[in-house]
C-alpha positions, 0 to 999 in steps of 0.5 A: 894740659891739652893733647897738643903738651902730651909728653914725647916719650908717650907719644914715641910708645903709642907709635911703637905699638902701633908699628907693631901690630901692622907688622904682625897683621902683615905676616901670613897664618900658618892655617892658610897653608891647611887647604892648600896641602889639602888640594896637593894631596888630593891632587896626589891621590886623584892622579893616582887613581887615574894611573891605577884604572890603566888605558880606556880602549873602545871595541865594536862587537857585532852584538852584545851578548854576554857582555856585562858593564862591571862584570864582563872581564879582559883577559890574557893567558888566563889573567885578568888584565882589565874590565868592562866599563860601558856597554852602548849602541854605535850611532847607527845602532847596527853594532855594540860598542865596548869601554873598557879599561886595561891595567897599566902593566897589560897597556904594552899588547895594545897595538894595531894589529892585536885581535880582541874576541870574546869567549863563551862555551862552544861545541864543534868539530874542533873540540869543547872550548870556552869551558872557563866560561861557565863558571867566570861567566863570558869574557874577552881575550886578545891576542897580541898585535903589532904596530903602533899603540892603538885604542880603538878595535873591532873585535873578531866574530869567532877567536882563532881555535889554535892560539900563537903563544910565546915559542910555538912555531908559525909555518905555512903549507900550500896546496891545490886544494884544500881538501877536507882539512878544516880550522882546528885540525891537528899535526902529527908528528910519528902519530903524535899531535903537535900542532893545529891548523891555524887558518887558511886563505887563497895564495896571492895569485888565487891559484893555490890554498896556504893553510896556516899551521902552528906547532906548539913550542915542545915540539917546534924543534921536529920541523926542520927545513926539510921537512915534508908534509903530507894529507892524511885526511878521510879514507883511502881503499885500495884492491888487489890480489889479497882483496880490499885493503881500507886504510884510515889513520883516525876517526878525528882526521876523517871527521876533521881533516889532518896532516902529518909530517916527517923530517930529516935528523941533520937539517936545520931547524925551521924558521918563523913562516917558513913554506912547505909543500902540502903532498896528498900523500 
């Protein structure tokens, strides 16, 4: 019998089988899906990774010493809140630029106006400060700013000596002149330090001296709207009847400068940047 006399029923099988083996080469094998959940979840981790490293911020110091890509820390309030990455001339090599990053939860103190220094060991009139320092090496602090977000800074030259910290009070006195009271001297309330010289700058019209001063928060409640402030910087003499009298309220206000102040109990409370009247006496 030739191929052309084959019987219906054989020829019927052979399709059938044929049928079924273009539907099951039709279908997709699950070992496809294997690199495709691979790539999902390396994708996964990859964002991961980049959400954990936090903002990329870049500051211009004047020179680089003591900063150390790897090493180098940011901090805040004692915290470690970031890291030096990269440490690399600006174009015109006159300055060092700094990457570094800044964890997630710390990104909300990155503003326009949020100061960046760096801290090492110093001895001045003002005190010891940057003590920390010896044993953790230098690092970079901040204080924070306002205004927009922002990610590119220039660090200052000399962090302030006195700090303005959650609560402390933030008030201003003017002044002829400025006197012998210098950056970091204190504020005395009934002989009691409370507070620090901040800054100081000429008023708008250059006519007179604002000194910046703060009041830590513990004592932020004696500064009331009333208050009145006066110098008690270096030495005062005076002669009379019963001979030279010498009156100096402390080595550190002749050597660094000082104020004190007094305020009347039924006054209100001071306001943040509220102005005073600095008396020489």
């Amino acid at each position: 019998m030739t191929e052309n006399n084959k019987h219906p029923d054989s020829i019927d099988k052979q399709y059938r089988q044929v049928s079924a083996i273009l539907r099951r080469n039709r279908g997709i094998s699950p070992f496809w899906l294997l690199p495709f959940i691979a790539l999902c979840i390396g994708a996964l981790l990859f964002f991961q990774i980049v959400q954990e490293q936090g903002k990329s911020i870049r500051i211009t110091f004047n020179s680089g010493e003591g900063l150390v890509a790897g090493k180098t820390q940011v901090r805040y309030q004692g915290l470690q809140i970031g890291e030096v990455k990269k440490v690399n001339f600006t174009d015109n090599m006159k300055k060092v630029e700094v990457m570094a990053n800044i964890y997630p939860e710390a990104e909300s103190v990155l503003r326009k106006n949020t100061k960046f220094w760096l801290v090492k060991p110093s001895v001045s009139l003002a005190g010891i400060s940057g003590l920390d320092a010896l044993v953790s090496g230098n690092y970079i602090t901040l204080q924070p700013g306002d205004g927009d977000s922002e990610h590119k800074f220039v660090a200052e030259t000399e962090g302030p000596i006195a700090q303005l910290n959650p609560g402390d009070l933030l008030i201003h006195l003017v002044s002829e002149d400025l006197g012998s009271i210098s950056i970091g001297a204190s504020i005395y309330y009934k002989k009691m330090p409370v507070g620090k010289i901040y800054d100081y700058h000429f008023s708008e019209d250059g006519k007179k001296v604002e000194i910046d001063v703060v009041i830590d928060k513990p004592y932020a409640k004696f500064v009331k709207k009333d208050s009145r402030f006066w110098n008690i910087s270096g030495i005062s003499a005076s002669l009379g009847v019963s001979g030279l009298n010498v009156n100096m309220d402390s080595l550190n206000s002749v050597v660094q400068g000082a104020v004190a102040f007094d305020s009347p109990n039924e006054s209100a409370k001071a306001d943040m940047n509220e102005k005073y009247t600095l008396y020489s006496n």
